[in-house]
N, C-alpha and C positions, 0 to 999 in steps of 0.2 A: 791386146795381149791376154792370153787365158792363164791363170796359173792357178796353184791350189798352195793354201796357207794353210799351214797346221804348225804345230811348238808343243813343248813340255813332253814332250814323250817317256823321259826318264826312266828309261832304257835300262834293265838290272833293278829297278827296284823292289822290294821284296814285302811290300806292307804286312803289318804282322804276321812276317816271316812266310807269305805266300809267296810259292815258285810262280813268277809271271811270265816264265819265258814262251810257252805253250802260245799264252794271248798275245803278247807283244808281236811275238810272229805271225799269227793269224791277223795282225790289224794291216803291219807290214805288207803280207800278200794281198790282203783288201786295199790298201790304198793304189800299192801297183797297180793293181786291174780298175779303180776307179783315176788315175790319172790318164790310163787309156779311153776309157770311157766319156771322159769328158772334153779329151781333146787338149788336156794343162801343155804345155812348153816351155812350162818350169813350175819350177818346185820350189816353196819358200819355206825353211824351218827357222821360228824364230826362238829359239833357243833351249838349254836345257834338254840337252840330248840325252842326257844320261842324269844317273840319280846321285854318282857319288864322282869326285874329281876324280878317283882312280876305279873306275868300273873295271867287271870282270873280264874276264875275255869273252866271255859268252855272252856279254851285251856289246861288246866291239863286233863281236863276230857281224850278231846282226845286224849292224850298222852301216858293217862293209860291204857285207853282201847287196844288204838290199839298193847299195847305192848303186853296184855295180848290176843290179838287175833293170836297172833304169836303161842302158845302155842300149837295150832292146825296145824302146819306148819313143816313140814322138817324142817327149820330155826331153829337150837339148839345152835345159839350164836349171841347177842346181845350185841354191845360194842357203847356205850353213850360219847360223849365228852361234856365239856362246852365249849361257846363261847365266845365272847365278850358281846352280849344280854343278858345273861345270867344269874342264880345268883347261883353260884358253891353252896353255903348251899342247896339251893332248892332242885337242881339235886341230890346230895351227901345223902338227908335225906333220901328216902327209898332204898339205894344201899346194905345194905346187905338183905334186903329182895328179892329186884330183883335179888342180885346176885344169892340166891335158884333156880331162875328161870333160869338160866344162860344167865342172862342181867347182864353185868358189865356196871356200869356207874363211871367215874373219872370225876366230877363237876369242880375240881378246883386244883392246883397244893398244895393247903393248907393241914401240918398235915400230908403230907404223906412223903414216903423215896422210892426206887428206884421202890422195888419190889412191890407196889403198882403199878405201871403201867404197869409190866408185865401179860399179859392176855392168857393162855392156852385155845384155841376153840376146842372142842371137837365134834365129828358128833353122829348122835340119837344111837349109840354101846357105846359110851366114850371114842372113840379113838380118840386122836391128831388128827388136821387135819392143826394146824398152830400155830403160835403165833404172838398177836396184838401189838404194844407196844400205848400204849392209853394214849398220850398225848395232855392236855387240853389246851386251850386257857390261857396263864397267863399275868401280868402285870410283869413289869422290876422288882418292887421292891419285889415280891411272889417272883419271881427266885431267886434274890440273898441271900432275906431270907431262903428260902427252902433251897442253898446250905451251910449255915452257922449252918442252926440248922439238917439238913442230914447227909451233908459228912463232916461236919468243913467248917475252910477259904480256902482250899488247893488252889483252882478254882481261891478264887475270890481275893486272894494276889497275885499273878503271874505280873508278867511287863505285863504291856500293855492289861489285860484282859478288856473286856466289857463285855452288857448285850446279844450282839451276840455270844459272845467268852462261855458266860455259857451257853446260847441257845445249842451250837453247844454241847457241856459237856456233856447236859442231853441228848441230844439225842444220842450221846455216850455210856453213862453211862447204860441209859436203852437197848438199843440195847445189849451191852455187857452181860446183865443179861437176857437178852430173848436168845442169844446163847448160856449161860451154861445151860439156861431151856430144850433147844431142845436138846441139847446132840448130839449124833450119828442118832436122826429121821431124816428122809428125808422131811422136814414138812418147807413152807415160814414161814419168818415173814415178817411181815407188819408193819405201823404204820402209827400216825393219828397225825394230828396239825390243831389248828385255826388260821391262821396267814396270814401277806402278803409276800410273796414269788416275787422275782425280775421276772424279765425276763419270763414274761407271755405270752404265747399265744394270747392271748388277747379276746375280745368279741366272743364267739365261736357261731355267726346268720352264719348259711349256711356254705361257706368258709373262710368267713372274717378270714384274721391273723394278725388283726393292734391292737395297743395301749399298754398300758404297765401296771403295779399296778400302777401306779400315777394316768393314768387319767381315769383307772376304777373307785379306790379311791374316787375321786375324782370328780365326777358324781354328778348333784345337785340335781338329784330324786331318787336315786339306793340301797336306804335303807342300803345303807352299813355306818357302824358307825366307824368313827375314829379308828385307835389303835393309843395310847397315849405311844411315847416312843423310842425306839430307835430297837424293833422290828420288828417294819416294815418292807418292804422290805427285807426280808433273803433270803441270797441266797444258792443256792440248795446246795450248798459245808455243810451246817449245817445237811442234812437227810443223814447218813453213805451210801455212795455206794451199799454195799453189800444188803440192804434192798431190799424187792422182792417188794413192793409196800407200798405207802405213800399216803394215804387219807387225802385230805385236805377240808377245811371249810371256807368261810368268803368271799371270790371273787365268786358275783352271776351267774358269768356264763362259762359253762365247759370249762376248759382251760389246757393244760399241763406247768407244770413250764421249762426252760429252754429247750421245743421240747422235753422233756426224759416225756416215755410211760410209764414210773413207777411214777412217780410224778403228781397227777392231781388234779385240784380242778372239784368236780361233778357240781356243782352249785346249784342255789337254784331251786326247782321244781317250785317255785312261782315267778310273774313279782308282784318286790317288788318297782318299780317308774315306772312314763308311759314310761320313755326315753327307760324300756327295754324290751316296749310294744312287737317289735318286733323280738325280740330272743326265739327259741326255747329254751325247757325247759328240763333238762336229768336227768333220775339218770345212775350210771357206773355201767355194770354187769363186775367184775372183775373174770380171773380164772388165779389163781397164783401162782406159784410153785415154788419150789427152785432154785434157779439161771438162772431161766428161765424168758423171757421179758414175762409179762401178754397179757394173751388176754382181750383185752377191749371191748367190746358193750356197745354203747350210746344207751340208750334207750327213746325215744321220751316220755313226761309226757303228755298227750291229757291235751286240754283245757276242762275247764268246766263254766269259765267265761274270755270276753274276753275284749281287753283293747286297745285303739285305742291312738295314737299320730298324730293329722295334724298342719302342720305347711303351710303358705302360707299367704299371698292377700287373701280380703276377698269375692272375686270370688272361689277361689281355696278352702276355705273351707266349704264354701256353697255346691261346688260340692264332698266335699268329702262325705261332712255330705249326701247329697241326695245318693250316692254310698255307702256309709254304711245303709241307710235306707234298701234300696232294697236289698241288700245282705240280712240281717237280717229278710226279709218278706220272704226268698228262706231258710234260714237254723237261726232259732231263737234262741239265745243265750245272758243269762246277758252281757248286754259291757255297757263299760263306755270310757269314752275319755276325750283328754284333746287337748284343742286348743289353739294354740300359732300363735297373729296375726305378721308375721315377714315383711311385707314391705306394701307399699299402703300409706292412709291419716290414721292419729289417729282418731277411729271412736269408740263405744261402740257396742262391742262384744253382749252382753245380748239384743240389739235390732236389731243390723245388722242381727243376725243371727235368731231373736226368729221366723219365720216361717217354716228354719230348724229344730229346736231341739224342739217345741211346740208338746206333744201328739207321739212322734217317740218312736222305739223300745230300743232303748239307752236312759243315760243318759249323760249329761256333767257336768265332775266332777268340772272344771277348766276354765276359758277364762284367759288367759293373751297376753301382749302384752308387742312386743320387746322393749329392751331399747333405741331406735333406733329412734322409733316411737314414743315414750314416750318423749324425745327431742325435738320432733314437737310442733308445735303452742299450745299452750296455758299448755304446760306442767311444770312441778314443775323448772326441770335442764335448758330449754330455757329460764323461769322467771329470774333465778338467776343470769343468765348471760347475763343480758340486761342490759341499762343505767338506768334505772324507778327507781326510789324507791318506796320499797314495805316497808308497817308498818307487823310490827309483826302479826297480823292477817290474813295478806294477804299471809305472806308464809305456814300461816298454812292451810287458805283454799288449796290452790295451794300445798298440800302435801296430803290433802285429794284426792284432787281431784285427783293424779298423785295414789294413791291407789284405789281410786276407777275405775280407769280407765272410767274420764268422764270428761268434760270440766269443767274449774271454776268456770264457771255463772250456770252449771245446777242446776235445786231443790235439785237433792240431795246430791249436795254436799253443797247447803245452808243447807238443812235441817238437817244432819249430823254435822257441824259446829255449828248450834244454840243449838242444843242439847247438845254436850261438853259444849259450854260455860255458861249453862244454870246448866248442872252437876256441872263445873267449880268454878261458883259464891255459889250454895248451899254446895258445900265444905268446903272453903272457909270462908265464913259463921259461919260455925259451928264449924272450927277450932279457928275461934276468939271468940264463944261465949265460948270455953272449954278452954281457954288462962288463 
């Protein structure tokens, strides 16, 4: 069975306030024409279709459309998970209509019992071609509820049971009912989770094999959102062995769980913080058979807008910026960038640099500077820890200041300050005349 895995798409998102709708559609049409290309007969997203529970209509839109462009495709199975982004009601309301289509979507582990998550894919004859088991991104307390009003307490009275220990249950459980499904056919199952998985690969740029789910996780621009709970981290002893392949969601970049060629997260097609400016982008063309290790191709997602991170002295970003100029006047592409000033004097970004970035083919999303540097003279944290005393006003300018990234005496961090205290007093004010 051929299919192509990809997740995290998060659909409407707008990272520092960039319109993505342009790219998201451009990847959209790209993938259409590479599931034709490669022959998939389904489609697996595992999860996080969208960036916010209640997305726009204009990420709905594309959603819809493009499911219903599939219709035109060899591709005759379509299996939808929820994420953590996500709002399982959302996904879940028009699933039996797409199911006509044969798009199964499983929004949310809510309401349902086993053999809901069991999914029969069939090729454009009707014949078997596999079985999915489509498990959604859930919260600790869905799970244990789900087992209490499912199967009873059996699970979750046990000595020693946790919210891993039912994890591992349900994936159990459904596996077990996707082997009575297949019977004596010669046909993989597969299956799907949004989760964090231990023992990662780690950032899949080039060859890198460093880092782990923590300090992917854990990433201060990587658009990945918490999971809340004691799911975290699972490790690969929860997906049963015997499974031909396991599509996973929620870690943005391609990675296999524990070195095993059956367990992978695709990634996200999209650089969803600048930090992962630099990482290529995949979905996974899977072809996977029974008891057989899958063959995998990574497929490269083309850029369509592109996204820059320099860190340096403010020599070194000057010259990166003039180096991106020119590249950019030889092959023109939307980019945006984000500049991080890491050593030198504390100086203001927005003037150092305004001859670079003035009228260029880029924009700059971002100027910040280290904490490092922000410690230097006249900053909020070297105030604080001097012998001076400062009056209440003076740590507030010197906090402005230390946000605005500008000296304490400049205008605008006076002008900034008078205006608070100016809001300030008429608040103030008016809360004593309504007393």
């Amino acid at each position: 069975m051929k299919f192509i895995h990809t997740a995290d798409w998060h659909l409407g998102n707008t990272m520092h306030d960039i319109d993505r709708t342009r790219e998201t559609g451009a990847f959209l049409e790209w993938l259409k024409t590479e599931i034709a290309t490669v022959g998939a007969e389904a489609l697996v997203i595992a999860g996080d279709i969208f960036d916010v529970v209640n997305p726009s209509n204009v990420a709905k839109t594309q959603y819809y459309k493009f499911l219903a462009s599939l219709l035109t495709t060899k591709c005759s199975n379509v299996v939808v998970i929820g994420g953590n982004h996500d709002s399982g009601t959302l996904l879940d309301a028009p699933a039996e209509i797409l199911e006509v289509l044969n798009i199964k979507v499983v929004g949310s582990i809510n309401n349902r019992c086993i053999d809901d998550f069991v999914v029969e894919l069939k090729n454009g004859d009707g014949q078997a071609i596999g079985i999915c088991c489509a498990v959604p991104f859930m919260r600790n307390l869905e799970l244990e509820q789900f087992y209490k009003s499912c199967v009873g307490d059996r699970v979750g009275d046990e000595d020693g049971a946790n919210d891993e220990d039912l994890l591992k249950h349900l994936y159990a459980d459904v596996y077990r009912r996707a082997v009575e499904l297949r019977g004596n056919r010669d046909i993989p199952i597969i299956a799907t989770g949004h989760l964090y998985a231990s023992n990662l690969s780690g950032r899949d740029s080039e060859s890198v094999e460093s880092g782990t789910a923590e300090n992917v996780a854990n990433a201060v621009d990587d658009g990945v959102r918490e999971v809340v709970g004691t799911l975290g981290n699972v490790d690969i002893s929860t997906f049963p062995s015997e499974l031909d392949y396991v599509a996973l969601g929620h870690i943005h970049y391609t990675s296999m769980v524990a070195k095993n060629p059956k367990v992978r997260y695709s990634g996200s097609p999209f650089v969803m913080g600048f930090d992962e400016a630099n990482c290529k982008r995949y979905v996974l063309a899977i072809d996977a058979g029974l008891g057989a290790a899958p063959i995998v191709e990574k497929i490269e997602v083309p850029k369509t807008v592109r996204f820059e991170q320099f860190k340096g002295d403010i020599e070194s970003l000057k010259r990166s910026l003039r180096n991106l100029e020119t590249e950019l006047l030889l092959n023109p592409m939307e980019t945006y960038v984000d500049l991080l000033l890491t050593s030198g004097k504390f100086v203001s970004l927005n003037d150092a640099l305004e001859a670079e970035e003035s009228g260029k083919h880029f924009v700059v999303k971002r100027h910040r500077i280290s904490r490092d540097i922000l410690r230097g003279a006249n900053s909020f944290d070297d105030c604080v820890e001097s012998t001076k005393q400062y009056t209440k006003e003076d740590y507030f300018r010197m906090l402005i200041a230390s946000n605005a990234q500008e000296n304490v005496d400049d205008d605008v961090v006076k002008n900034q300050y008078d205006k608070f205290i100016s809001l300030f007093n008429e608040a103030v004010a008016k809360a004593h005349e309504n007393a």
